[in-house]
VOPA-554850 format. One record per residue (C-alpha): x, y, z; residue number from 1; residue in one letter. Coordinates in nm, 3 decimals. Layout:
<rs>
<r x="X" y="Y" z="Z" i="NUM" aa="a"/>
...
</rs>
This chain:
<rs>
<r x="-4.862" y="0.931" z="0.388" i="1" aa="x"/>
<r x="-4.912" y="1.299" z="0.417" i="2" aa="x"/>
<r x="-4.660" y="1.332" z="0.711" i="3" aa="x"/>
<r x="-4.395" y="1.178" z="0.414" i="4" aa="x"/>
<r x="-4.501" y="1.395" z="0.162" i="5" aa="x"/>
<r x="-4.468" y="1.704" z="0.388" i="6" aa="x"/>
<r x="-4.110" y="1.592" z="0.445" i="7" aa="x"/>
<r x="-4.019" y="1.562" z="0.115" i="8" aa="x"/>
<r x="-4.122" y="1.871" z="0.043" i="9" aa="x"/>
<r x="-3.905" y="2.033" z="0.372" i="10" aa="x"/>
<r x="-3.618" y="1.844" z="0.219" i="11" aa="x"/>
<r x="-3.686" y="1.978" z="-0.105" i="12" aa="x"/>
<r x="-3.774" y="2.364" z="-0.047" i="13" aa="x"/>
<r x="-3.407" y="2.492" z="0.101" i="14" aa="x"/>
<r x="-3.216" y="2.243" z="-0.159" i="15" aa="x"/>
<r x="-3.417" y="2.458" z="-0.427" i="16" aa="x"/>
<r x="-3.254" y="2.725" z="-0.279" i="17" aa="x"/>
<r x="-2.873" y="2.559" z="-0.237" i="18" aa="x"/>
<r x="-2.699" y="2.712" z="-0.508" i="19" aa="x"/>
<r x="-2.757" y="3.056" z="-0.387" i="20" aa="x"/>
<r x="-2.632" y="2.951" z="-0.059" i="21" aa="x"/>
<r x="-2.342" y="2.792" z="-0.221" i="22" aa="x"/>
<r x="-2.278" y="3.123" z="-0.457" i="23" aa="x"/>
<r x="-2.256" y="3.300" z="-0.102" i="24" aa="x"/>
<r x="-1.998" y="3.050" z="0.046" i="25" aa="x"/>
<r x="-2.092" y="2.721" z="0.127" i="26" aa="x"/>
<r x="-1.835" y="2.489" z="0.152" i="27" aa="x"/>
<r x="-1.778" y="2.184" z="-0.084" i="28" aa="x"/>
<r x="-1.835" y="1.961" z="0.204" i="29" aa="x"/>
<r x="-2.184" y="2.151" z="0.246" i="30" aa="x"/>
<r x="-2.277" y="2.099" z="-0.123" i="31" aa="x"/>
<r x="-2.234" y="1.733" z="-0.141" i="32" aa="x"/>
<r x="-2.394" y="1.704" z="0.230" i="33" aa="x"/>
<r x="-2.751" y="1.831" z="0.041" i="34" aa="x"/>
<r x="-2.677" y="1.626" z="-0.297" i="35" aa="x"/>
<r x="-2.630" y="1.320" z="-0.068" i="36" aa="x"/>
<r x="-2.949" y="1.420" z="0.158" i="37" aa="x"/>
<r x="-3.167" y="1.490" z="-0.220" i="38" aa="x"/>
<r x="-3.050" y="1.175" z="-0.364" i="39" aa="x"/>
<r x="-3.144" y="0.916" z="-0.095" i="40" aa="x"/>
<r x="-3.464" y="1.069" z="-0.062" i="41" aa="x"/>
<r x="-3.518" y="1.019" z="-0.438" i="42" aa="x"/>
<r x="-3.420" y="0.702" z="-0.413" i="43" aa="x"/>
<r x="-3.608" y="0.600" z="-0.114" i="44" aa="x"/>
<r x="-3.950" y="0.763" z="-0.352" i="45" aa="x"/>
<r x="-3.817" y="0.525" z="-0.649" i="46" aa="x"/>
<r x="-3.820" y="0.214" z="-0.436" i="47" aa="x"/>
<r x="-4.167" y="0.297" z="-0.238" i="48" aa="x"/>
<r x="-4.337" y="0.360" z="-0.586" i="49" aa="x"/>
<r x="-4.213" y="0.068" z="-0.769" i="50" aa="x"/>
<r x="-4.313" y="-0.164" z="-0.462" i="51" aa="x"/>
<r x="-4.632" y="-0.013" z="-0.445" i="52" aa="x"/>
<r x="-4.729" y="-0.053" z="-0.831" i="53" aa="x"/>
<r x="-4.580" y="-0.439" z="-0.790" i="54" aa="x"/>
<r x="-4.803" y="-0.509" z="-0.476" i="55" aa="x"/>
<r x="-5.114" y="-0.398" z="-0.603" i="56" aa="x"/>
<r x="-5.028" y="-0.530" z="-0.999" i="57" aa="x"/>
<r x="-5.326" y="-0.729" z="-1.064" i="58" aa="x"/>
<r x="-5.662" y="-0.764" z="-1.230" i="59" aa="x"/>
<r x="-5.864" y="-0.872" z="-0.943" i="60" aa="x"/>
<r x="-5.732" y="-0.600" z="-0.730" i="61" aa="x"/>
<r x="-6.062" y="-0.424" z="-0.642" i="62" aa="x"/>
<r x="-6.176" y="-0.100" z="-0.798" i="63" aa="x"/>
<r x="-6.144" y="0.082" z="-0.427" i="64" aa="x"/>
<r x="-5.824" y="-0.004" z="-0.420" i="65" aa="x"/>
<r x="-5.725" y="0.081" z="-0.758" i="66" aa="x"/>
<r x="-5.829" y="0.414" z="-0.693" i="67" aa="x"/>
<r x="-5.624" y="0.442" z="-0.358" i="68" aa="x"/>
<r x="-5.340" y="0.323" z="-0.552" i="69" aa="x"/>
<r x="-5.357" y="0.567" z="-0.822" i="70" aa="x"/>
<r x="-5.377" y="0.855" z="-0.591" i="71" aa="x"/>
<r x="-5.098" y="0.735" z="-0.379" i="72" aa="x"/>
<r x="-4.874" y="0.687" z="-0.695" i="73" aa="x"/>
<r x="-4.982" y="1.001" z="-0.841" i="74" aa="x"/>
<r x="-4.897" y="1.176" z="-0.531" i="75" aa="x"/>
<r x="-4.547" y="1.013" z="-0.469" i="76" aa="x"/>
<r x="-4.478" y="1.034" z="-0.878" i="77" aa="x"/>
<r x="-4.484" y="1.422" z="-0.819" i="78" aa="x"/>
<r x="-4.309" y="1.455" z="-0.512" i="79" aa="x"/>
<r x="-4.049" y="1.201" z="-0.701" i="80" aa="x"/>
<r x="-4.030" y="1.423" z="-0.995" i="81" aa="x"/>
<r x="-3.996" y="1.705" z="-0.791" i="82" aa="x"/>
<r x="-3.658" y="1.565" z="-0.559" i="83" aa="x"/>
<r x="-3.545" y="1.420" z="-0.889" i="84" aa="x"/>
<r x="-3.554" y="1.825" z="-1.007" i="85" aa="x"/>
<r x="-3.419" y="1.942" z="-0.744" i="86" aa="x"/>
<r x="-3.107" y="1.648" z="-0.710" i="87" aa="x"/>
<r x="-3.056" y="1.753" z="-1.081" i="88" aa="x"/>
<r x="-3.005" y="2.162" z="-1.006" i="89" aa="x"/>
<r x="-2.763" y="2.086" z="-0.760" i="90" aa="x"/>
<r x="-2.590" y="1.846" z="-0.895" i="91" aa="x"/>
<r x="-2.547" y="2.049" z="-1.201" i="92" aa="x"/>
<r x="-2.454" y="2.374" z="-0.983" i="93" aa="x"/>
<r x="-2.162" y="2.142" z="-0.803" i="94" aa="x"/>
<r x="-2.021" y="2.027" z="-1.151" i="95" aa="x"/>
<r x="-2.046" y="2.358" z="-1.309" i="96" aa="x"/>
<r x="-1.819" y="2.507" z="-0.958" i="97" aa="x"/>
<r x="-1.573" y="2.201" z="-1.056" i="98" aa="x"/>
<r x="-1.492" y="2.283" z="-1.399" i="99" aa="x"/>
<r x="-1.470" y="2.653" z="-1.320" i="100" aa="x"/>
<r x="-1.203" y="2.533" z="-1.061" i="101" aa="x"/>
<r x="-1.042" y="2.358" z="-1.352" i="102" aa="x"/>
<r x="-1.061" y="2.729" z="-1.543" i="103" aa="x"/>
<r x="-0.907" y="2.927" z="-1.248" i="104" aa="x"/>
<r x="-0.624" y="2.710" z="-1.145" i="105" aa="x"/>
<r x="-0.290" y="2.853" z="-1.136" i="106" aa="x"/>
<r x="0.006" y="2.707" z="-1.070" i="107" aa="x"/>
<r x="0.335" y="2.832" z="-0.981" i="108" aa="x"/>
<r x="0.595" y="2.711" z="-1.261" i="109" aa="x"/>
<r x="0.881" y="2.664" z="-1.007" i="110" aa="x"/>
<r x="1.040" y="2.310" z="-0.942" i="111" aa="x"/>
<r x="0.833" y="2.321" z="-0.655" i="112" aa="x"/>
<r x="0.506" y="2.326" z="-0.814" i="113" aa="x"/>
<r x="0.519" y="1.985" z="-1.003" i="114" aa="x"/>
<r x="0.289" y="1.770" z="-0.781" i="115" aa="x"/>
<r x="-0.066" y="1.701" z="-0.766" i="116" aa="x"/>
<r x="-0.255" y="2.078" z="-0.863" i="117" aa="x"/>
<r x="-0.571" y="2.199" z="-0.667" i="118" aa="x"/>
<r x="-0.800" y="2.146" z="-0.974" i="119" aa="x"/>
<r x="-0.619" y="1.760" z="-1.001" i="120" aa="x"/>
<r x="-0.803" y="1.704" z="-0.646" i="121" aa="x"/>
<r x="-1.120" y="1.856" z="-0.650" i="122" aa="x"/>
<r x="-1.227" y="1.709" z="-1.004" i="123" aa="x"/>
<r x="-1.134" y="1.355" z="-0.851" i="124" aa="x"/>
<r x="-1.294" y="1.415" z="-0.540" i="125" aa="x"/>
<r x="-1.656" y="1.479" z="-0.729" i="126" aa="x"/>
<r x="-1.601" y="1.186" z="-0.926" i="127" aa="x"/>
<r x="-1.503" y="1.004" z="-0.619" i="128" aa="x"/>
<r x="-1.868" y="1.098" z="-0.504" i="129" aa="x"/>
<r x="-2.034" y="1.050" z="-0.797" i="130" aa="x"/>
<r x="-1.876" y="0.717" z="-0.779" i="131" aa="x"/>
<r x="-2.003" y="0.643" z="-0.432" i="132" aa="x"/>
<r x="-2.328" y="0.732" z="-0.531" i="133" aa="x"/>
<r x="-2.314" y="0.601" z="-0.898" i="134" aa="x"/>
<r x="-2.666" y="0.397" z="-0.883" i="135" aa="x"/>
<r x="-2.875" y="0.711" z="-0.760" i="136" aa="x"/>
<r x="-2.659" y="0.984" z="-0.962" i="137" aa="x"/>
<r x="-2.691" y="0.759" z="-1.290" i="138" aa="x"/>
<r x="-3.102" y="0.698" z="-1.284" i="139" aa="x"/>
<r x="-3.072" y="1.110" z="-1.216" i="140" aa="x"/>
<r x="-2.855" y="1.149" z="-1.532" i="141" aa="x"/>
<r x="-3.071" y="0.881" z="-1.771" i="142" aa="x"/>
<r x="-3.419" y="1.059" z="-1.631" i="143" aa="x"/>
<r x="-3.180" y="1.449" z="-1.713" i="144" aa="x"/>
<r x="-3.082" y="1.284" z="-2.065" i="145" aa="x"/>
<r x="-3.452" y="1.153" z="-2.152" i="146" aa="x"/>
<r x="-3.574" y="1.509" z="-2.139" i="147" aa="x"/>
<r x="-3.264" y="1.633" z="-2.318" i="148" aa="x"/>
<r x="-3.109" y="1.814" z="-2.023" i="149" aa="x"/>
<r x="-2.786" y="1.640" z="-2.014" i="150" aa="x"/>
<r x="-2.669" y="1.506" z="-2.331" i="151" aa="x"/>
<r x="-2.385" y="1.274" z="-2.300" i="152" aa="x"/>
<r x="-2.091" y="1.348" z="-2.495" i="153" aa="x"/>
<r x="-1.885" y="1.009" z="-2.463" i="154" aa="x"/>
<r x="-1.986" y="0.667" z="-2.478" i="155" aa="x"/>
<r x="-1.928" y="0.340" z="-2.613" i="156" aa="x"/>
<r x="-2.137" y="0.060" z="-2.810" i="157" aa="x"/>
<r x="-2.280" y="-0.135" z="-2.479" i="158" aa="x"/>
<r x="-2.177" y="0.158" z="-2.278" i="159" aa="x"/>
<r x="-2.608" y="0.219" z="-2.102" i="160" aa="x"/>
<r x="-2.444" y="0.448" z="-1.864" i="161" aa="x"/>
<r x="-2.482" y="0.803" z="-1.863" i="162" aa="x"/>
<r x="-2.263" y="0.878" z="-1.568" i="163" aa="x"/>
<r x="-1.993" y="0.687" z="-1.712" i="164" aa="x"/>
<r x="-1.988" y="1.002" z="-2.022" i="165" aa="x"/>
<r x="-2.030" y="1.245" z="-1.725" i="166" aa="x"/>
<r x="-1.680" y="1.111" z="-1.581" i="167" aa="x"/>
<r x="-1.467" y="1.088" z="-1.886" i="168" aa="x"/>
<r x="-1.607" y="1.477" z="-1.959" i="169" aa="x"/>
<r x="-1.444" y="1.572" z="-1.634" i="170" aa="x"/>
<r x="-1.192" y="1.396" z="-1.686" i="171" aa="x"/>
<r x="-1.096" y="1.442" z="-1.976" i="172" aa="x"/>
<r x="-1.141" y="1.896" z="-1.942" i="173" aa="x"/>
<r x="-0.890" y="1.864" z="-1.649" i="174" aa="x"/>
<r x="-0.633" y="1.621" z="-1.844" i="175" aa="x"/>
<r x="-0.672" y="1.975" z="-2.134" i="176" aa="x"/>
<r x="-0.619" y="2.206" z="-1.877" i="177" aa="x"/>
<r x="-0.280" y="2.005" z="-1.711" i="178" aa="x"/>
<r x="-0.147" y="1.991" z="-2.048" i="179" aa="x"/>
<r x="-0.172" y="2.396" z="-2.079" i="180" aa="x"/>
<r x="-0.040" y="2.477" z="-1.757" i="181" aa="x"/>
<r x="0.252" y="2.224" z="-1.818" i="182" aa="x"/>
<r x="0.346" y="2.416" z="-2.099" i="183" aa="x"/>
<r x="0.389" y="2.691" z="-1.864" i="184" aa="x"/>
<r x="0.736" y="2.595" z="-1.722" i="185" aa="x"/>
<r x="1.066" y="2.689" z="-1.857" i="186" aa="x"/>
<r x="1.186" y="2.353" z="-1.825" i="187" aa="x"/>
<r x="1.040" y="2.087" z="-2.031" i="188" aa="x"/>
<r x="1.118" y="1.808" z="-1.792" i="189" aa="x"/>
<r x="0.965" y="1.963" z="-1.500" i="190" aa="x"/>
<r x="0.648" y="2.019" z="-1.749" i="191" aa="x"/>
<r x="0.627" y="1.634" z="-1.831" i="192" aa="x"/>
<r x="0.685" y="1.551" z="-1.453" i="193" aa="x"/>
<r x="0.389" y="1.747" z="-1.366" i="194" aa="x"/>
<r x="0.170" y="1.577" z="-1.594" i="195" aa="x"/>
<r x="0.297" y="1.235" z="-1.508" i="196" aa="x"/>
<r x="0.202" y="1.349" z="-1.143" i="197" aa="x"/>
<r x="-0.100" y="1.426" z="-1.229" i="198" aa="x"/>
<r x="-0.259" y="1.184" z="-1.498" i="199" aa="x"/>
<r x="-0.120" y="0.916" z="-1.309" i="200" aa="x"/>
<r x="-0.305" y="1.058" z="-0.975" i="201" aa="x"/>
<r x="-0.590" y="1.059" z="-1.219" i="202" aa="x"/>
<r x="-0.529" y="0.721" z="-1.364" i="203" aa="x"/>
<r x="-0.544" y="0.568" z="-0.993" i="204" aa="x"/>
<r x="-0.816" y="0.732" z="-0.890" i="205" aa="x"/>
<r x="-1.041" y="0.614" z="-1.170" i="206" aa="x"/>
<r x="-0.877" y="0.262" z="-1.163" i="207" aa="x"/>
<r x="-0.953" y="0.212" z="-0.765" i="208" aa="x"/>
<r x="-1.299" y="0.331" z="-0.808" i="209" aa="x"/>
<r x="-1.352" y="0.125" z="-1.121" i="210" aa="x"/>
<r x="-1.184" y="-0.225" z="-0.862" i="211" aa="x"/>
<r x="-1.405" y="-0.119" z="-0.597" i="212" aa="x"/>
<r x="-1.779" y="-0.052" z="-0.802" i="213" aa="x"/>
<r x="-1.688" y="-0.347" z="-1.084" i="214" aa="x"/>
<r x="-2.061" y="-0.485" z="-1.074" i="215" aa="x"/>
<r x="-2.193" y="-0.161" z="-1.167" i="216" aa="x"/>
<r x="-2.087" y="-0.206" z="-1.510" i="217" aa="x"/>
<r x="-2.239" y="-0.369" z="-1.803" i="218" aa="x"/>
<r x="-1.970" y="-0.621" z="-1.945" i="219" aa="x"/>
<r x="-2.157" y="-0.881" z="-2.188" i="220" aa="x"/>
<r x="-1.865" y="-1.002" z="-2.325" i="221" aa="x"/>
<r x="-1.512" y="-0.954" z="-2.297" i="222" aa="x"/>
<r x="-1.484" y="-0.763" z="-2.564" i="223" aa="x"/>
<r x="-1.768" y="-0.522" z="-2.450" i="224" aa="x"/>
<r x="-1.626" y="-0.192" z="-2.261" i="225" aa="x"/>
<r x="-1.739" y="0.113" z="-2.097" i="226" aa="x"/>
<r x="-1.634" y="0.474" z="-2.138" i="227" aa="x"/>
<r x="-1.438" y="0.443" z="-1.841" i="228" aa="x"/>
<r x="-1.242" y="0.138" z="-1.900" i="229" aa="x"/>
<r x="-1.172" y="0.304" z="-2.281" i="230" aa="x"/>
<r x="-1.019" y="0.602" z="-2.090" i="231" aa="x"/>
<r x="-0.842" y="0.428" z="-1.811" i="232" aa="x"/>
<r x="-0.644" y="0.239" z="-2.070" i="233" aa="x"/>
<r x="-0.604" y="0.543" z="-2.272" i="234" aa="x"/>
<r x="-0.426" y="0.727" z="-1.928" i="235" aa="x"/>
<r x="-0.190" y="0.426" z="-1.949" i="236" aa="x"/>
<r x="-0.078" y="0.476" z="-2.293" i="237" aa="x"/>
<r x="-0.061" y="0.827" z="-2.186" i="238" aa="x"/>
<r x="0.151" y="0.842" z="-1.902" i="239" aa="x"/>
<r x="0.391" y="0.562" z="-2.073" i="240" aa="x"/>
<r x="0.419" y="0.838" z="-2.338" i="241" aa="x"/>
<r x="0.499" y="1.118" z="-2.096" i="242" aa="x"/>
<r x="0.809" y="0.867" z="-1.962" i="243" aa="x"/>
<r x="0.927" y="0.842" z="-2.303" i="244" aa="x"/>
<r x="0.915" y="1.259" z="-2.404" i="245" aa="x"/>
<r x="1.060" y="1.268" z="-2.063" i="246" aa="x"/>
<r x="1.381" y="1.069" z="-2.105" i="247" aa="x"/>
<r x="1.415" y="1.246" z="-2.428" i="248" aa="x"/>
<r x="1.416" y="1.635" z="-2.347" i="249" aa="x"/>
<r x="1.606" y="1.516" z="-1.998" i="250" aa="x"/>
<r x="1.831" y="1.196" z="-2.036" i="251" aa="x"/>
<r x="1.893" y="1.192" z="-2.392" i="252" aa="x"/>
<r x="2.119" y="1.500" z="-2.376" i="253" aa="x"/>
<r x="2.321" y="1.352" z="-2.101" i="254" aa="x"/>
<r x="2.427" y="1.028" z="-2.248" i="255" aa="x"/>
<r x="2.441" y="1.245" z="-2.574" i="256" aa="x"/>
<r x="2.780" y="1.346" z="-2.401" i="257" aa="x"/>
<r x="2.965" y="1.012" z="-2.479" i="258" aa="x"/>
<r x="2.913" y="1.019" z="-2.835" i="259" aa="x"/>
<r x="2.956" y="1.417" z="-2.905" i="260" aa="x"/>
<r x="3.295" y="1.481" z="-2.823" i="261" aa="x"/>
<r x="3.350" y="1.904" z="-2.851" i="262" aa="x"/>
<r x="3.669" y="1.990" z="-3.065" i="263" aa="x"/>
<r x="4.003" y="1.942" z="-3.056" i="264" aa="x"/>
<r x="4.150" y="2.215" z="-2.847" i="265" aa="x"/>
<r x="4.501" y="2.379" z="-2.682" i="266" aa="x"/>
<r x="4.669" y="2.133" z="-2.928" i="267" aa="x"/>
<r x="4.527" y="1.788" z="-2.730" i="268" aa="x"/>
<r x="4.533" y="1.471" z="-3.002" i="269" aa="x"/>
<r x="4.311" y="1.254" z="-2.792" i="270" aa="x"/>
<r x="3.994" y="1.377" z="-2.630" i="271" aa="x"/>
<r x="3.754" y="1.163" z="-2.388" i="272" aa="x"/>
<r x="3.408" y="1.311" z="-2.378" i="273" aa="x"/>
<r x="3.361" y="1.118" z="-2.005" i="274" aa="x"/>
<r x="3.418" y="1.477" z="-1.813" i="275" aa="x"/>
<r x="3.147" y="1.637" z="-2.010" i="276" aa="x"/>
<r x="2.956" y="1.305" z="-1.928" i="277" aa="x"/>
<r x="3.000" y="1.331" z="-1.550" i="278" aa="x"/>
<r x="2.940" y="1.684" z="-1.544" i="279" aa="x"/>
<r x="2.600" y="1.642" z="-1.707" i="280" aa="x"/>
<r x="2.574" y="1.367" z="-1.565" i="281" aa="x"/>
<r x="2.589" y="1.523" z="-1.190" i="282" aa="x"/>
<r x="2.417" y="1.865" z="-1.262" i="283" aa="x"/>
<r x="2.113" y="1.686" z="-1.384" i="284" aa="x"/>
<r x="2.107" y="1.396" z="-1.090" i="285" aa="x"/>
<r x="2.162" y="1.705" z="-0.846" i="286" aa="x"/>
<r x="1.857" y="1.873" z="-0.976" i="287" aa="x"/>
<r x="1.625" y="1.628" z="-0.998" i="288" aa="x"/>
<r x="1.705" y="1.450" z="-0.677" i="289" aa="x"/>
<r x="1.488" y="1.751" z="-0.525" i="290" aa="x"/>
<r x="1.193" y="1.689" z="-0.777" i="291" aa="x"/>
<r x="0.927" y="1.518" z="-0.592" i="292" aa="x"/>
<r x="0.705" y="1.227" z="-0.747" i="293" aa="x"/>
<r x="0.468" y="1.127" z="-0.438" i="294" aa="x"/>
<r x="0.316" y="0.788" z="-0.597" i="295" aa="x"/>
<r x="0.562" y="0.509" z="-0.531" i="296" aa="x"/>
<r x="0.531" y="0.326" z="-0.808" i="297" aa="x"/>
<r x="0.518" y="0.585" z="-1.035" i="298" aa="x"/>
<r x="0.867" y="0.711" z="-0.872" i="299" aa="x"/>
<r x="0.977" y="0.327" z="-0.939" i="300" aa="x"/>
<r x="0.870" y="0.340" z="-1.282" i="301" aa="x"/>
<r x="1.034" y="0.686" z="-1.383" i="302" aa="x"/>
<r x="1.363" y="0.501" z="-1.217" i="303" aa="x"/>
<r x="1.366" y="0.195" z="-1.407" i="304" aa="x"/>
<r x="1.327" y="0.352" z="-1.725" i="305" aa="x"/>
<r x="1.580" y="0.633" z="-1.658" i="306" aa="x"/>
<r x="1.857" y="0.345" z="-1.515" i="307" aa="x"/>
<r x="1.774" y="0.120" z="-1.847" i="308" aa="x"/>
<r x="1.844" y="0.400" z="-2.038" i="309" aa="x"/>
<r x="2.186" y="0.549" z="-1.898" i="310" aa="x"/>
<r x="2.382" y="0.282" z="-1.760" i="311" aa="x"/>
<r x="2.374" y="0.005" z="-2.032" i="312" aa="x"/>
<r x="2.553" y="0.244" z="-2.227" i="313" aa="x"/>
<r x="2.768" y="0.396" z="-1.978" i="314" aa="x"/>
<r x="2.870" y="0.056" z="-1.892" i="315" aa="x"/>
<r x="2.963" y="-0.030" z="-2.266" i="316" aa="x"/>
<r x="3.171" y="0.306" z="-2.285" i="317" aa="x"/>
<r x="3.374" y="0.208" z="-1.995" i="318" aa="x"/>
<r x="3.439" y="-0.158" z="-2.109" i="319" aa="x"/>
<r x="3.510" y="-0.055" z="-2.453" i="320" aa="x"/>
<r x="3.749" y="0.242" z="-2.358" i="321" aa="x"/>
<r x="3.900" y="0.065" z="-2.120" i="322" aa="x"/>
<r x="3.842" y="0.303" z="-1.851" i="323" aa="x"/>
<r x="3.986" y="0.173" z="-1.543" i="324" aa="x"/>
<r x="3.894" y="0.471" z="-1.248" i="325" aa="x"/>
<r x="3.567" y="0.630" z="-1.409" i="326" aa="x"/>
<r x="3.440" y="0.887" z="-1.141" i="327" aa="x"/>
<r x="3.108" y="0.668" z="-1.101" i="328" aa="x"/>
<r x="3.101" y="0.246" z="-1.158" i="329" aa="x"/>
<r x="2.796" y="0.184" z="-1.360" i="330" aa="x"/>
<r x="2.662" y="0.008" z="-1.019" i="331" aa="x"/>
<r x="2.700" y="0.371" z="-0.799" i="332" aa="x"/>
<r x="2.533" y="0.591" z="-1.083" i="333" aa="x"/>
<r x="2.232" y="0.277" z="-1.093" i="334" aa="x"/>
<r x="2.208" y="0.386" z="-0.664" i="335" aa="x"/>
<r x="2.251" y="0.733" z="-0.797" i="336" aa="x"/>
<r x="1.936" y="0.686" z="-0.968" i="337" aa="x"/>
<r x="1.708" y="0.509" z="-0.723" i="338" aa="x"/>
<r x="1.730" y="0.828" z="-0.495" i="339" aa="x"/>
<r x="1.604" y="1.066" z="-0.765" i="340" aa="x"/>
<r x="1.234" y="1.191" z="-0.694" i="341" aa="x"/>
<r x="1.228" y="1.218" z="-0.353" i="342" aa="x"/>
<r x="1.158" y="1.632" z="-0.318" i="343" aa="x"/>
</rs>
């Protein structure tokens, strides 16, 4: 027993002093290293101490004993409380480093700029370890909350998860932030691309931890959901917007074209607005051919919706005009499309 509580409290005494070290450069991967170390040894105290009070839970056990029991629970309660102080600081020293990330990132508002930003991956990589460690970080939280440390600002009715408010905060601060910064590009369709990158890298993060941890939630009924699930579906609805305001300040101007003609000119009776089409038509496919969209089936989706969009209607011009040698066939500005997005 004593050599146990003597390494506790080695574990314990330079994780007390972690954040300086961090302050003074320690590396992320160094952080969560002694947050992982903190929070199995507060786990391992949680299981000893509830095994010991269930093996000696009865009223025959003999006085002696009771007495041994007591001390030994009083003595591993404290060294508990202490780790579970200690998990807490640090914790709460990596998340406050995370969101300041989310405060200083820049981002350059070129074309070049519009993929997955620097504060995109390290908010999703601490929820990815909070998720890996959700039992031990969420009995952490509830103990933080019940002393009115951490007070959760997001939950649900049937929602008994503390970390689940923890992750939709994050979340939710970075998803802010992208929408400032993507107001920072001169283009509006490169800012919408740049938050499609990046909610969407969001949105399948979350999901694929949420697939991979299912039982950890509380789901008594169908109609009872988390935090989490309420903002995963909420990133859907999101992105599927972002398509939509993306086709419009991009697209819509370009098959605008066919039904704008400019004004009679140089004395010409009959004028076909197709040129103007095809011009557009090119300079914009030319551009965006260099964009990049690095998730696969977001690229596919971005696709479809851009091909239902444009050649429908481009194919009903050139049936209805009776245009017999347009400079594109609906079926080569469709292949057109499918190799936009590729950077």
């Amino acid at each position: 027993m004593s050599e146990m509580l003597v390494f506790v409290d080695v574990i314990v005494a330079p994780n007390a002093k972690a954040a300086a070290a961090m302050d003074r450069g320690g590396t992320q991967q160094q952080q969560y290293g002694q947050l992982s170390t903190l929070l199995r040894v507060h786990d391992a105290l949680s299981r000893a101490l509830a095994k010991i009070r269930l093996s000696f839970h009865s009223s025959s056990t003999a006085a002696q004993v009771q007495r041994i029991q007591g001390k030994t629970v009083g003595l591993l309660s404290a060294r508990e409380a202490k780790v579970g102080e200690a998990t807490w600081s640090t914790l709460e020293h990596i998340r406050t480093r995370v969101l300041e990330s989310i405060e200083d990132g820049v981002v350059d508002s070129s074309d070049s700029q519009i993929s997955i930003h620097m504060a995109t991956r390290s908010v999703t990589r601490h929820i990815s370890f909070l998720r890996s460690h959700y039992s031990p970080v969420n009995a952490i939280l509830s103990e933080a909350a019940s002393l009115g440390k951490y007070v959760p600002q997001i939950g649900v009715v049937g929602d008994l998860f503390p970390l689940n408010s923890m992750i939709v905060e994050l979340a939710s601060c970075l998803e802010e932030k992208l929408v400032n910064i993507s107001k920072s590009f001169p283009d509006q369709a490169v800012g919408f691309l740049f938050l499609l990158n990046n909610l969407n890298f969001i949105r399948e993060r979350l999901l694929f931890l949420f697939l991979l941890n299912n039982s950890d939630f509380i789901r008594g009924s169908p109609q009872t959901y988390s935090s989490l699930d309420v903002h995963v579906a909420a990133l859907f609805d999101k992105v599927e917007g972002y398509i939509e305001s993306y086709l419009l300040v991009s697209w819509a101007p370009v098959l605008s074209c066919l039904f704008n003609p400019t004004p009679l000119c140089f004395g010409k009776r009959h004028y076909s607005p197709l040129p103007k089409f095809e011009s557009e038509f090119q300079k914009t496919y030319t551009t965006q051919k260099l964009w990049k969209v690095p998730d696969p089936q977001l690229r596919k989706m971005l696709r479809e919706a851009i091909i239902e969009k444009i050649t429908p209607v481009y194919r009903k011009y050139i049936e209805d005009n009776n245009v017999t040698v347009p400079k594109f066939t609906p079926q080569e500005l469709q292949e057109m499309l499918q190799e936009l997005f590729e950077g």
